[in-house]
PDB file of N, H, CA, C and O in Angstrom:
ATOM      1  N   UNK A   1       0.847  -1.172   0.000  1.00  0.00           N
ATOM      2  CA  UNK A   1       0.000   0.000   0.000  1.00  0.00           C
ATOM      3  C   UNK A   1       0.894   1.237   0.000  1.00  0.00           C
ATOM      4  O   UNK A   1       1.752   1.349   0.875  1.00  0.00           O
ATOM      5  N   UNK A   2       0.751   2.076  -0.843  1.00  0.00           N
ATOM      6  H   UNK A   2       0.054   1.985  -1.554  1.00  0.00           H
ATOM      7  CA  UNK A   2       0.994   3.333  -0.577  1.00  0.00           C
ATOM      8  C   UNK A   2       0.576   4.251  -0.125  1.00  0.00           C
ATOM      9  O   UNK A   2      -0.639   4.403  -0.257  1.00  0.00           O
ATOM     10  N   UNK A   3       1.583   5.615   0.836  1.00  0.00           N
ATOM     11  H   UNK A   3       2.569   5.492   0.942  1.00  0.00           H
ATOM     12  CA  UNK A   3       0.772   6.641   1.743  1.00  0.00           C
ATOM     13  C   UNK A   3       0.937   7.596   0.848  1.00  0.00           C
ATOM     14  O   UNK A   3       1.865   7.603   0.039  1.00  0.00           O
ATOM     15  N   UNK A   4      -0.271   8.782   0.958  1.00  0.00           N
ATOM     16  H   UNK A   4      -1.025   8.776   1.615  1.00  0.00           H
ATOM     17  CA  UNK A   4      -0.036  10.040   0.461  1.00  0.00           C
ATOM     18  C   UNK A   4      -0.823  10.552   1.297  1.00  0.00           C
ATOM     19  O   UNK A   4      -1.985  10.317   1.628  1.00  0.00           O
ATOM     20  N   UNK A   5       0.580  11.885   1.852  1.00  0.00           N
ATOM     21  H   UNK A   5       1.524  12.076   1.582  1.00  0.00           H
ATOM     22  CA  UNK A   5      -0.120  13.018   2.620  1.00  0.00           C
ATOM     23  C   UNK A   5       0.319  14.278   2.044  1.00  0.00           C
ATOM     24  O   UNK A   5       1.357  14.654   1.500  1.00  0.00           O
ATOM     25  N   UNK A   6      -1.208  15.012   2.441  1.00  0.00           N
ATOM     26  H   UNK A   6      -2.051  14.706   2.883  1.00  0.00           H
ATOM     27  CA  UNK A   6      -1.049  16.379   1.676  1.00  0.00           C
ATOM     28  C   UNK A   6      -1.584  17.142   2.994  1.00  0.00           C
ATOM     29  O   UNK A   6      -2.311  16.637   3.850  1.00  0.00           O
ATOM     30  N   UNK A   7      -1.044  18.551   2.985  1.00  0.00           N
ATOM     31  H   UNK A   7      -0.453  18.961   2.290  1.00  0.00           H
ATOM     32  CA  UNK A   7      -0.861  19.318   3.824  1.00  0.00           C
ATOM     33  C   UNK A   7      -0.495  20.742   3.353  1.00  0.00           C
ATOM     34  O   UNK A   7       0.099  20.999   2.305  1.00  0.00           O
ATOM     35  N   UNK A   8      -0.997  21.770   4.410  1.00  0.00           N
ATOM     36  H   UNK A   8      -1.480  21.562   5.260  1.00  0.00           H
ATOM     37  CA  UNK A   8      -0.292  22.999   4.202  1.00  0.00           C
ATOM     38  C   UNK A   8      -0.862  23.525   2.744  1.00  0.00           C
ATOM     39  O   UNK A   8      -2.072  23.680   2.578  1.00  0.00           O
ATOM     40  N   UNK A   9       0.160  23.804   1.635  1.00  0.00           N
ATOM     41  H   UNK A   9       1.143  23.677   1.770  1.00  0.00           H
ATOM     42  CA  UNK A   9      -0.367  24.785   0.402  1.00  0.00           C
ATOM     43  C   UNK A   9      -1.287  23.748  -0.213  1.00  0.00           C
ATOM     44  O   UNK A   9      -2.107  24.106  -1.058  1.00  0.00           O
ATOM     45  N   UNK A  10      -1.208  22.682   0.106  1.00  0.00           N
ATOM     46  H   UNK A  10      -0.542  22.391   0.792  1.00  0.00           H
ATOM     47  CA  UNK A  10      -1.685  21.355  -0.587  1.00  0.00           C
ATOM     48  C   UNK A  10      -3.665  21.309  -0.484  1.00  0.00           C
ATOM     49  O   UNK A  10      -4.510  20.851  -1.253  1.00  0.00           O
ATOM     50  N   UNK A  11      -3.745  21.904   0.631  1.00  0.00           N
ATOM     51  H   UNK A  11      -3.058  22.276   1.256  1.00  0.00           H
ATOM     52  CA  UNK A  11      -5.401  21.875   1.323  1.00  0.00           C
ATOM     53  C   UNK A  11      -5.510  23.176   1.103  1.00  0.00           C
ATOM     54  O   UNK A  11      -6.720  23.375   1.005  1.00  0.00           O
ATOM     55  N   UNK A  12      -4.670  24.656   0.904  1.00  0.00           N
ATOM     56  H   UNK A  12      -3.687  24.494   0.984  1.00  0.00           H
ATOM     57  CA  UNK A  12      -5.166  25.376   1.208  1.00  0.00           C
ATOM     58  C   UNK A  12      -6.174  26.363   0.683  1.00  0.00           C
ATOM     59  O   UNK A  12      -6.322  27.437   1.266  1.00  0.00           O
ATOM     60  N   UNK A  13      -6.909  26.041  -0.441  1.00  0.00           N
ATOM     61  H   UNK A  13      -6.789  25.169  -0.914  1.00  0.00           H
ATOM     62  CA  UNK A  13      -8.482  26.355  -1.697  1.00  0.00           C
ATOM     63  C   UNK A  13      -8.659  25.008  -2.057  1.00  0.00           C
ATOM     64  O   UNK A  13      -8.058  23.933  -2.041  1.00  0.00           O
ATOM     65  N   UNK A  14      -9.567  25.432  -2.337  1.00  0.00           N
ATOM     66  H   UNK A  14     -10.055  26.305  -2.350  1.00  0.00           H
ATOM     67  CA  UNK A  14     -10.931  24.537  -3.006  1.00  0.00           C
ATOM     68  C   UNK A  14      -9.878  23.994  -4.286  1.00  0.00           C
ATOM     69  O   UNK A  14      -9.568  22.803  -4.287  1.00  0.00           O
ATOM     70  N   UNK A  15      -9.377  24.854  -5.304  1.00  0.00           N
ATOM     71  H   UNK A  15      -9.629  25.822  -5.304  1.00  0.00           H
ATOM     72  CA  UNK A  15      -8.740  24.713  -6.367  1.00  0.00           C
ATOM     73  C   UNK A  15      -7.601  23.865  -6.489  1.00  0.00           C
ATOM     74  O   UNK A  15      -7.176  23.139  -7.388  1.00  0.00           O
ATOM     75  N   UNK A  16      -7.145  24.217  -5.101  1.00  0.00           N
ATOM     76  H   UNK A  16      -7.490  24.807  -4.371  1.00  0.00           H
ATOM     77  CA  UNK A  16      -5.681  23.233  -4.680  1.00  0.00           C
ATOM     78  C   UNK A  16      -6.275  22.071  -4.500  1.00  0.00           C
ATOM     79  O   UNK A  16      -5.884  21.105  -5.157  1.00  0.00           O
ATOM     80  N   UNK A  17      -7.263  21.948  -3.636  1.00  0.00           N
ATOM     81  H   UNK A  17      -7.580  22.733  -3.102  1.00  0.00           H
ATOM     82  CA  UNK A  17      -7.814  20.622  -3.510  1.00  0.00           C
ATOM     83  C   UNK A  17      -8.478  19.743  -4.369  1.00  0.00           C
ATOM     84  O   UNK A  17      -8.730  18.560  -4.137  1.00  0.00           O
ATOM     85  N   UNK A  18      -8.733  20.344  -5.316  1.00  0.00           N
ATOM     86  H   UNK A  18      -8.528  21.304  -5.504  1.00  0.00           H
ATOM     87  CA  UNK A  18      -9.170  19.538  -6.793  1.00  0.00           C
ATOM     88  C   UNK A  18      -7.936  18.866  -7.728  1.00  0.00           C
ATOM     89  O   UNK A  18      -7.992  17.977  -8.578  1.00  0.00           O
ATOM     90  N   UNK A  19      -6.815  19.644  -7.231  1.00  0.00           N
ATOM     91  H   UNK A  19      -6.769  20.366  -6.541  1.00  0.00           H
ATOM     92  CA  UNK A  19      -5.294  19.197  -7.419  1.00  0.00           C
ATOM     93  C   UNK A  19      -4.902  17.797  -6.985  1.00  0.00           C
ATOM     94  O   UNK A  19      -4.530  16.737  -7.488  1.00  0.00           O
ATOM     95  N   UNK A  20      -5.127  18.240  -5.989  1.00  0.00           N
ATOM     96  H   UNK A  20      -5.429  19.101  -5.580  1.00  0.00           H
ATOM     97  CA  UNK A  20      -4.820  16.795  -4.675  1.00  0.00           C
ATOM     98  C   UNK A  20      -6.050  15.485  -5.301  1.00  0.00           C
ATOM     99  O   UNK A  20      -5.844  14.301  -5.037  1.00  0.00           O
ATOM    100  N   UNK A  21      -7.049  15.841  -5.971  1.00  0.00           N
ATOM    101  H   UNK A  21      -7.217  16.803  -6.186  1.00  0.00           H
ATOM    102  CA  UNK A  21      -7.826  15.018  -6.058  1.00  0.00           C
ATOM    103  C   UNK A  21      -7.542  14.284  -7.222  1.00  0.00           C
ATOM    104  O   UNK A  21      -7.896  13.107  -7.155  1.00  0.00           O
ATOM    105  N   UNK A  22      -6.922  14.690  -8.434  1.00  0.00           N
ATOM    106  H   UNK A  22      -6.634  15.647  -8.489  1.00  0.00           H
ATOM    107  CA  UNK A  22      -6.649  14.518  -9.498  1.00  0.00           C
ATOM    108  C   UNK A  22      -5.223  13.531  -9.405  1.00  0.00           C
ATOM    109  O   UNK A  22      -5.100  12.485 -10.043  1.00  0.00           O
ATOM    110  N   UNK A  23      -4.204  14.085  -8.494  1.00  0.00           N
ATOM    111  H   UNK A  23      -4.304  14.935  -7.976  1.00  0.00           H
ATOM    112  CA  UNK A  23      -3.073  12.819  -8.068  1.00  0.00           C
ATOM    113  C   UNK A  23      -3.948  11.715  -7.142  1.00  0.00           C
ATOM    114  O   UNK A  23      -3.686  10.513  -7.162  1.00  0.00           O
ATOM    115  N   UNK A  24      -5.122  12.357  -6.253  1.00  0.00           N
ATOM    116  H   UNK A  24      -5.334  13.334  -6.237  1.00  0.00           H
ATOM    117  CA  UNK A  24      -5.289  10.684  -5.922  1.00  0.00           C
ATOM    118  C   UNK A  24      -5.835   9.577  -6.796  1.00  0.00           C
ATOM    119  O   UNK A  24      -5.562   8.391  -6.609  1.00  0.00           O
ATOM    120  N   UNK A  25      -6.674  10.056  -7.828  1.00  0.00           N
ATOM    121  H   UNK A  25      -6.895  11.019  -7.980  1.00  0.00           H
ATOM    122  CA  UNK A  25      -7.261   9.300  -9.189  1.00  0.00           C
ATOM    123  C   UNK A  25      -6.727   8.815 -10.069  1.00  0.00           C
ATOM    124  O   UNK A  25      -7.272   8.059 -10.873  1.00  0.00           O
ATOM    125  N   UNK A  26      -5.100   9.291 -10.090  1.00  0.00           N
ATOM    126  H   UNK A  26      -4.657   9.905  -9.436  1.00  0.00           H
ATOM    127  CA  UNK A  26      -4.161   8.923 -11.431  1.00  0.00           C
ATOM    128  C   UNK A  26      -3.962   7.595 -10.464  1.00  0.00           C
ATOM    129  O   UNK A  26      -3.846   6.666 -11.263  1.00  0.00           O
ATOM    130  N   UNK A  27      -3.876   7.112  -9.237  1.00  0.00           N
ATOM    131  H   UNK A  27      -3.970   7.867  -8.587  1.00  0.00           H
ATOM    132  CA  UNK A  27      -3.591   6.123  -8.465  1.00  0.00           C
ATOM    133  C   UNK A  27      -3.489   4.692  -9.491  1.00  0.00           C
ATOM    134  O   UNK A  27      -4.280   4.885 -10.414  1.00  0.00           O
ATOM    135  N   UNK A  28      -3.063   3.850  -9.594  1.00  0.00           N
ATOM    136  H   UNK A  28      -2.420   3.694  -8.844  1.00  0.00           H
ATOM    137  CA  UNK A  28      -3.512   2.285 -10.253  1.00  0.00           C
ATOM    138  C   UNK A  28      -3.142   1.256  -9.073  1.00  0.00           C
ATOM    139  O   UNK A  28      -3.121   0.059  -9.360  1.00  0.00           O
ATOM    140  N   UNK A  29      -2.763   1.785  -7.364  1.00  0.00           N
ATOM    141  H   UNK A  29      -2.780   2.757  -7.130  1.00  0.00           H
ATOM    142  CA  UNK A  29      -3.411   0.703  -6.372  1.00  0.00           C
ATOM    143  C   UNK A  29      -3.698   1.360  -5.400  1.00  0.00           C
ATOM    144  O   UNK A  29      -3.481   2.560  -5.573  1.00  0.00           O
ATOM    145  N   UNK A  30      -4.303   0.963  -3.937  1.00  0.00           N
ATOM    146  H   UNK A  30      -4.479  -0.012  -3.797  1.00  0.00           H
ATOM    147  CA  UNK A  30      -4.553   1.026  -3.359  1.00  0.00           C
ATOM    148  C   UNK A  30      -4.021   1.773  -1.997  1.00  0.00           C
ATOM    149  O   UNK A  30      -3.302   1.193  -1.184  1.00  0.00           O
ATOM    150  N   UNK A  31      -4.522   3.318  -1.826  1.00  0.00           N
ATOM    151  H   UNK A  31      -5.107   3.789  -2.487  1.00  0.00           H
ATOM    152  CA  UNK A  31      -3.279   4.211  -1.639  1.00  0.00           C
ATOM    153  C   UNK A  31      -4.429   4.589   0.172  1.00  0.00           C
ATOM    154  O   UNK A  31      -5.634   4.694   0.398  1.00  0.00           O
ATOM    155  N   UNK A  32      -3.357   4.656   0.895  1.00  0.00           N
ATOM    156  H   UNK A  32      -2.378   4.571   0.711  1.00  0.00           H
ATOM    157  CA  UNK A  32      -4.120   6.037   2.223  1.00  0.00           C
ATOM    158  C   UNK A  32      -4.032   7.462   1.940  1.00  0.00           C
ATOM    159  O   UNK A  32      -3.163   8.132   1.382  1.00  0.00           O
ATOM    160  N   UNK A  33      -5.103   7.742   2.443  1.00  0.00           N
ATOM    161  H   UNK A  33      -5.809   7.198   2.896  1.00  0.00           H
ATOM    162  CA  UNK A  33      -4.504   9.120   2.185  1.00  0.00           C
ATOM    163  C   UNK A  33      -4.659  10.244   3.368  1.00  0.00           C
ATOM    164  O   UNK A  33      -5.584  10.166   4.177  1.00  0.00           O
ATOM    165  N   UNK A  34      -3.969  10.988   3.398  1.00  0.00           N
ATOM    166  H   UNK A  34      -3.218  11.052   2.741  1.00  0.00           H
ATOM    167  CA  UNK A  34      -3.731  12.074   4.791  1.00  0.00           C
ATOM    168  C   UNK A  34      -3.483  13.146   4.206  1.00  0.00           C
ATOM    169  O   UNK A  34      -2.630  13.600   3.443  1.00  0.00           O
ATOM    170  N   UNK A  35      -5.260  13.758   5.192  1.00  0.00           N
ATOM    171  H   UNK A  35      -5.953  13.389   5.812  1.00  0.00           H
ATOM    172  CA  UNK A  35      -4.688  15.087   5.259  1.00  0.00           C
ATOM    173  C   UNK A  35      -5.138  16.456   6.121  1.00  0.00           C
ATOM    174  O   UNK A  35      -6.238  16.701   6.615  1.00  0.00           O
ATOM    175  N   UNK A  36      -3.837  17.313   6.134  1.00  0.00           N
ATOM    176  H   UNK A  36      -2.943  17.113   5.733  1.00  0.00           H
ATOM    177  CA  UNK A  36      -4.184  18.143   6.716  1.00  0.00           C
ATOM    178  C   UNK A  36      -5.080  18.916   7.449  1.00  0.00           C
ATOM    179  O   UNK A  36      -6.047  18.810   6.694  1.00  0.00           O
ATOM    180  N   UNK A  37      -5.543  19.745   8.533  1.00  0.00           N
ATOM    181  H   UNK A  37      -4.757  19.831   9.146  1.00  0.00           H
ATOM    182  CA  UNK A  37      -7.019  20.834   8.330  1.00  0.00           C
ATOM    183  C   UNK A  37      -6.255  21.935   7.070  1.00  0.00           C
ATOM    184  O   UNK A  37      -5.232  22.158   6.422  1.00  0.00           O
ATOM    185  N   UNK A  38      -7.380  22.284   7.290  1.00  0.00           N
ATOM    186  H   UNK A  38      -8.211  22.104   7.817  1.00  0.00           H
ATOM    187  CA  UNK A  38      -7.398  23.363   6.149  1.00  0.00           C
ATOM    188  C   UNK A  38      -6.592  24.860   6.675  1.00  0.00           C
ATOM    189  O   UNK A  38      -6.778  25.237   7.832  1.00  0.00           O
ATOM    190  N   UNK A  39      -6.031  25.363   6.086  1.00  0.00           N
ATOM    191  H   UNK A  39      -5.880  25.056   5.146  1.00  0.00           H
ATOM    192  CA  UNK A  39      -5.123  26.080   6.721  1.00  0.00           C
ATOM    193  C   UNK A  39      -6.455  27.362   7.403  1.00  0.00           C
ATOM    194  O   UNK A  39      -7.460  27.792   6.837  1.00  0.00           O
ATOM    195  N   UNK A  40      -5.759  27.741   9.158  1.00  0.00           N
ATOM    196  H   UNK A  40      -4.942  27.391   9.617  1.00  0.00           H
ATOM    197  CA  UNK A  40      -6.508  28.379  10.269  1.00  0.00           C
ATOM    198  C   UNK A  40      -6.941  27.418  10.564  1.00  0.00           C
ATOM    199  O   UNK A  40      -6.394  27.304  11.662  1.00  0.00           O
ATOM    200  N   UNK A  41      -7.698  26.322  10.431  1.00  0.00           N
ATOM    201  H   UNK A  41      -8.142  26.415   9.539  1.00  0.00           H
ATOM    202  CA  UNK A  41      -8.328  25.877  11.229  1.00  0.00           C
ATOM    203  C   UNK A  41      -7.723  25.089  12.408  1.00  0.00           C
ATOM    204  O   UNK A  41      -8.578  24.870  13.266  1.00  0.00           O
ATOM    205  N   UNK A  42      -6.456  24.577  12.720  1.00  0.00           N
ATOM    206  H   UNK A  42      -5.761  24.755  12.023  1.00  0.00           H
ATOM    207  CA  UNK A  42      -5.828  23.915  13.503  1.00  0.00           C
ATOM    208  C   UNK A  42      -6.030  25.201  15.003  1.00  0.00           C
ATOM    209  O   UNK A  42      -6.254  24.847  16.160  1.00  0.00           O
ATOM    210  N   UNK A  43      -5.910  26.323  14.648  1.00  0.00           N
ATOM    211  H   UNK A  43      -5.728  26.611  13.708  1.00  0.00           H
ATOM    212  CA  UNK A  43      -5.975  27.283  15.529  1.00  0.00           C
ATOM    213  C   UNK A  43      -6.737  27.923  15.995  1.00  0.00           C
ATOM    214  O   UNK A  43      -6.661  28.692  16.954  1.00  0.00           O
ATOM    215  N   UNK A  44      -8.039  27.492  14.953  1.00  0.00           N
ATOM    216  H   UNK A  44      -8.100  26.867  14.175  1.00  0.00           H
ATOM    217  CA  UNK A  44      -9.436  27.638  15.362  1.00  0.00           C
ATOM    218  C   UNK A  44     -10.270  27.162  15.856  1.00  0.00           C
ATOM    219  O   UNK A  44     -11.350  27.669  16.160  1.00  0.00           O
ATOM    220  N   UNK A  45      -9.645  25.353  16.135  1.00  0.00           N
ATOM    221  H   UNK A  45      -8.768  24.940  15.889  1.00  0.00           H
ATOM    222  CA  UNK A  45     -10.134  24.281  17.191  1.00  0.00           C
ATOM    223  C   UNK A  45      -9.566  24.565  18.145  1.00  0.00           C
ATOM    224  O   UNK A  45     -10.054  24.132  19.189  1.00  0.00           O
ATOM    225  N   UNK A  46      -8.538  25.245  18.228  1.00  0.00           N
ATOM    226  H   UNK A  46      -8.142  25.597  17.380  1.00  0.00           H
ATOM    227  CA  UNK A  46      -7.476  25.550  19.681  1.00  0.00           C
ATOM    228  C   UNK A  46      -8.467  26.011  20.731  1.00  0.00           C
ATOM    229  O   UNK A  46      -8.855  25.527  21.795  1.00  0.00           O
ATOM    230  N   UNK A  47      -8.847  27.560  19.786  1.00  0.00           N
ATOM    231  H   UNK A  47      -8.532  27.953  18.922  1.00  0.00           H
ATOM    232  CA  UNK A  47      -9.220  28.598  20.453  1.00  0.00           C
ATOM    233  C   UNK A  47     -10.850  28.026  21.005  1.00  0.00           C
ATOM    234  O   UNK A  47     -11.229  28.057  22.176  1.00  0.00           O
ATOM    235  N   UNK A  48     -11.548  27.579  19.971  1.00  0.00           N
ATOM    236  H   UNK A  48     -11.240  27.553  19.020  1.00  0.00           H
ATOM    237  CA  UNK A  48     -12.660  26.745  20.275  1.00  0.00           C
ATOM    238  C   UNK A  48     -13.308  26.349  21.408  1.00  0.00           C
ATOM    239  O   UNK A  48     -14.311  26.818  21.945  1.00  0.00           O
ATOM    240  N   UNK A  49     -12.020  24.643  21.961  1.00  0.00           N
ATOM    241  H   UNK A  49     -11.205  24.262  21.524  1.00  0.00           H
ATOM    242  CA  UNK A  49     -11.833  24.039  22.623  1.00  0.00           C
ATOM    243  C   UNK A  49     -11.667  24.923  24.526  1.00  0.00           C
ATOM    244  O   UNK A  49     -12.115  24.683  25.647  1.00  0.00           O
ATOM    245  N   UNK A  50     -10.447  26.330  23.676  1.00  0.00           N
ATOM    246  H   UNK A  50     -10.083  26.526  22.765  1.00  0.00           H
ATOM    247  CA  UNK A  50     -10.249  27.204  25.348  1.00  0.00           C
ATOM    248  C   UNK A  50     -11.845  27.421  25.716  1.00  0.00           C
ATOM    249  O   UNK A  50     -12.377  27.245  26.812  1.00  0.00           O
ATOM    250  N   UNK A  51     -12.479  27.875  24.422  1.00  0.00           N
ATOM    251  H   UNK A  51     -12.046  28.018  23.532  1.00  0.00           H
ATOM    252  CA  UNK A  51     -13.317  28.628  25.014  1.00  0.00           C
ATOM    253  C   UNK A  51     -14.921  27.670  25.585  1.00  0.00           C
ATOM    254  O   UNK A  51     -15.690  28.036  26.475  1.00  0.00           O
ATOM    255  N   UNK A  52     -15.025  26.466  24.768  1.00  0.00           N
ATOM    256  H   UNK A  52     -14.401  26.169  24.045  1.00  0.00           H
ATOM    257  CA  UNK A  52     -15.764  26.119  25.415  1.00  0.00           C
ATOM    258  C   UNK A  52     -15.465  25.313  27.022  1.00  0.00           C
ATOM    259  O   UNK A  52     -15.960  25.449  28.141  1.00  0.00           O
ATOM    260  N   UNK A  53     -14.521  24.541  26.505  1.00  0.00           N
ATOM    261  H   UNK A  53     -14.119  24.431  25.596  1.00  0.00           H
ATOM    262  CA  UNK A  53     -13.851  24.790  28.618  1.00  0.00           C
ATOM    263  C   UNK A  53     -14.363  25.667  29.116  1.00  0.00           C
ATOM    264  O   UNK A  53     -15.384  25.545  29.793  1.00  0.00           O
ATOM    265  N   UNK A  54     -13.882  26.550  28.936  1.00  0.00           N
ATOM    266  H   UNK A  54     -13.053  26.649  28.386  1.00  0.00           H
ATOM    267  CA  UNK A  54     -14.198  27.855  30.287  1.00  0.00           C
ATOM    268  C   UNK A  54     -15.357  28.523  30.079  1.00  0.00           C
ATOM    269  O   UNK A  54     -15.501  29.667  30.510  1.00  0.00           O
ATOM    270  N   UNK A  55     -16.325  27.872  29.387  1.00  0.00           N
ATOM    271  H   UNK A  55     -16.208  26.942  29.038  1.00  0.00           H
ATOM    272  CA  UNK A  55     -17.991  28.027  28.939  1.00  0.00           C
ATOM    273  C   UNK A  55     -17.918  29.361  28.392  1.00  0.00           C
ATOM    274  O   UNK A  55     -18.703  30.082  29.008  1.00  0.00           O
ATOM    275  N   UNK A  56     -17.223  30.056  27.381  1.00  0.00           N
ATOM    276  H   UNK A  56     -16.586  29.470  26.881  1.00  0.00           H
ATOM    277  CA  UNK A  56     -17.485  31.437  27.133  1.00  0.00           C
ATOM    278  C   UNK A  56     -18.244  30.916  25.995  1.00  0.00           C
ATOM    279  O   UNK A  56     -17.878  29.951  25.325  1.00  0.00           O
ATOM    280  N   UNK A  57     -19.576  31.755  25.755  1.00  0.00           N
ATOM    281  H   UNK A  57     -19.873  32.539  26.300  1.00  0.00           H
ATOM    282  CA  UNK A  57     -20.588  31.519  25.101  1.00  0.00           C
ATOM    283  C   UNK A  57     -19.684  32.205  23.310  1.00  0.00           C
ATOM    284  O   UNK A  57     -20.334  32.048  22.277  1.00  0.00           O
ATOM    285  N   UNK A  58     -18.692  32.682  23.250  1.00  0.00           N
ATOM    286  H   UNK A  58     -18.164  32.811  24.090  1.00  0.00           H
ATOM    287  CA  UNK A  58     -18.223  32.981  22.265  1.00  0.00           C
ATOM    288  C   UNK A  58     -17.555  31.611  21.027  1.00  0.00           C
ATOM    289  O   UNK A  58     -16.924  31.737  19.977  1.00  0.00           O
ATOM    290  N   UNK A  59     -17.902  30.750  21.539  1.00  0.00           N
ATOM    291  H   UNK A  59     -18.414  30.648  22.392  1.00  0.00           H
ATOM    292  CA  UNK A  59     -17.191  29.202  21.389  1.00  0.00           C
ATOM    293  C   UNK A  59     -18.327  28.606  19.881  1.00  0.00           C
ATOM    294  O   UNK A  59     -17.920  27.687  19.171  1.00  0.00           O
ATOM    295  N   UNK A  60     -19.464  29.168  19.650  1.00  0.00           N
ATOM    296  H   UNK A  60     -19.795  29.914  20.228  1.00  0.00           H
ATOM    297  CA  UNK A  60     -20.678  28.648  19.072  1.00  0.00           C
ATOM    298  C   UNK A  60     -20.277  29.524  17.831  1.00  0.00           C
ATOM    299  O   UNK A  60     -20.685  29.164  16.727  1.00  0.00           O
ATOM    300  N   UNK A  61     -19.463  30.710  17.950  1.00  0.00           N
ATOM    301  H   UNK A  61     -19.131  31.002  18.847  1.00  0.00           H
ATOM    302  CA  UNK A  61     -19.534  31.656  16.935  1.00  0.00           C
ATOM    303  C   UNK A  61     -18.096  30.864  15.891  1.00  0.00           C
ATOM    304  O   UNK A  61     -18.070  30.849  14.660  1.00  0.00           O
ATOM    305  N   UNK A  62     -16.943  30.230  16.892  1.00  0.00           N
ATOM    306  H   UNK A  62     -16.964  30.243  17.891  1.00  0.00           H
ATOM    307  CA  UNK A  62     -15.901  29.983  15.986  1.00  0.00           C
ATOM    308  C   UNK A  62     -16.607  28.429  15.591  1.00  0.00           C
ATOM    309  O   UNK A  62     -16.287  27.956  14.500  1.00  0.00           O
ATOM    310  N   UNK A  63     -17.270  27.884  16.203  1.00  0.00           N
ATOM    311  H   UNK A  63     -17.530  28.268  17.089  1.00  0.00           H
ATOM    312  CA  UNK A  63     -17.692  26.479  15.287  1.00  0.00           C
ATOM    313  C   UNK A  63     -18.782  27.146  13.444  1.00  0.00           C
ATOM    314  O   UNK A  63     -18.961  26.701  12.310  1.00  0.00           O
ATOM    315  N   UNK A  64     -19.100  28.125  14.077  1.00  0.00           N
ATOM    316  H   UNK A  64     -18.954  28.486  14.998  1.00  0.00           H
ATOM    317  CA  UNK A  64     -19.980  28.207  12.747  1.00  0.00           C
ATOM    318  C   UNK A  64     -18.487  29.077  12.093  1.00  0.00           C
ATOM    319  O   UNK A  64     -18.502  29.481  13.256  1.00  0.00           O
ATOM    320  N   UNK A  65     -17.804  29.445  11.710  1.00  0.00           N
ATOM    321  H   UNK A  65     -17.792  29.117  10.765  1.00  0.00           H
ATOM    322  CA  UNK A  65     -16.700  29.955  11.369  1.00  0.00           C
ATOM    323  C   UNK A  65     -16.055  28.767  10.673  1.00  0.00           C
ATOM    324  O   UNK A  65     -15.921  28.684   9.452  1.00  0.00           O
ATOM    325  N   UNK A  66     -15.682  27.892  11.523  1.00  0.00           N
ATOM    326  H   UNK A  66     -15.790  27.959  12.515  1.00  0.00           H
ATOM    327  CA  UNK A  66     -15.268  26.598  10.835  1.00  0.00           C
ATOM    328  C   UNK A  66     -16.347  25.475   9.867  1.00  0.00           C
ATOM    329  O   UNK A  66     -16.033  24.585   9.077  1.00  0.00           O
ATOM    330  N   UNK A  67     -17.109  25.748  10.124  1.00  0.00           N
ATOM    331  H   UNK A  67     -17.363  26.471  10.766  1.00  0.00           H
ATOM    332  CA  UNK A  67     -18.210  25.062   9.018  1.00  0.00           C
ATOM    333  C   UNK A  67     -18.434  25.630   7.866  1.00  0.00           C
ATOM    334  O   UNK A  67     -18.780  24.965   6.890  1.00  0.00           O
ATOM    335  N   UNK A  68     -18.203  27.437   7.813  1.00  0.00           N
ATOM    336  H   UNK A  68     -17.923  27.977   8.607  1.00  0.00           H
ATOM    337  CA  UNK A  68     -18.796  28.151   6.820  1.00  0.00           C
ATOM    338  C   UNK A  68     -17.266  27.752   6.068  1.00  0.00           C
ATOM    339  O   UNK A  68     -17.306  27.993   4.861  1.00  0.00           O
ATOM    340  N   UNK A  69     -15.968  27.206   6.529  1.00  0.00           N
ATOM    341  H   UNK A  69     -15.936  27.010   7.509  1.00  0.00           H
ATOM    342  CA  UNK A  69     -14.549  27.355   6.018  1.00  0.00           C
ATOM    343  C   UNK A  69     -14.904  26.174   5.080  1.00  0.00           C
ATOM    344  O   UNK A  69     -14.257  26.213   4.033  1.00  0.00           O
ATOM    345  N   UNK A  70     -15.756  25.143   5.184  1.00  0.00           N
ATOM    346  H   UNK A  70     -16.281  25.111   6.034  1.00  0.00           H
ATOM    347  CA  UNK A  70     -15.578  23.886   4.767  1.00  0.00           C
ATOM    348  C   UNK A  70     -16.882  24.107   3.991  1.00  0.00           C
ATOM    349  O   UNK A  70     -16.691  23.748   2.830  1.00  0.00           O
ATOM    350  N   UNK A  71     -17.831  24.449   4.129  1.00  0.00           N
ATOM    351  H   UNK A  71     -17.986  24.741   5.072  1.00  0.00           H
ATOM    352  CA  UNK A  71     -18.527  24.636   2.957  1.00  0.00           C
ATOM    353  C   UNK A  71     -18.326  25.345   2.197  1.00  0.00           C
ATOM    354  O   UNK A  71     -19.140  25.366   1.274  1.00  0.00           O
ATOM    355  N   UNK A  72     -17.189  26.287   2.141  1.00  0.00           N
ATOM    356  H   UNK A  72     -16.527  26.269   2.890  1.00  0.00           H
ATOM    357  CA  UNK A  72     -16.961  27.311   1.010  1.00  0.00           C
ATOM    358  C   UNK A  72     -15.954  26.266   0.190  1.00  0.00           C
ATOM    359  O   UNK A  72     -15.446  26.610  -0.878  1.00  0.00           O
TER     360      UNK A  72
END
């Protein structure tokens, strides 16, 4: 089996990621694949995570922040 991980400039648009999609399809076996968050978001679960710990009601605003990142 082969690994492929993509990361960093690799995830970071929609456009790049249609990139990444196109090397995983040229594939002819059976490959893993890894990858990255999308660039901010590693730091936007950080902040997230502080804030729902310490119950600051501001915690609901960065989850919809990170959803609107992934549906765009």
């Amino acid at each position: 089996m082969k690994e492929l991980k993509f990361g960093g400039s690799s995830v970071a648009s929609a456009e790049r990621m249609k990139g990444v999609q196109k090397i995983v399809e040229r594939q002819d076996k059976l490959v893993l694949i890894v990858v990255s968050a999308l660039q901010g978001i590693t730091d936007q679960l950080e902040k997230l995570a502080v804030q729902a710990f310490i119950k600051e009601a501001g915690y609901k605003d960065i989850l919809q922040e990170i959803k609107t990142t992934h549906y765009r």
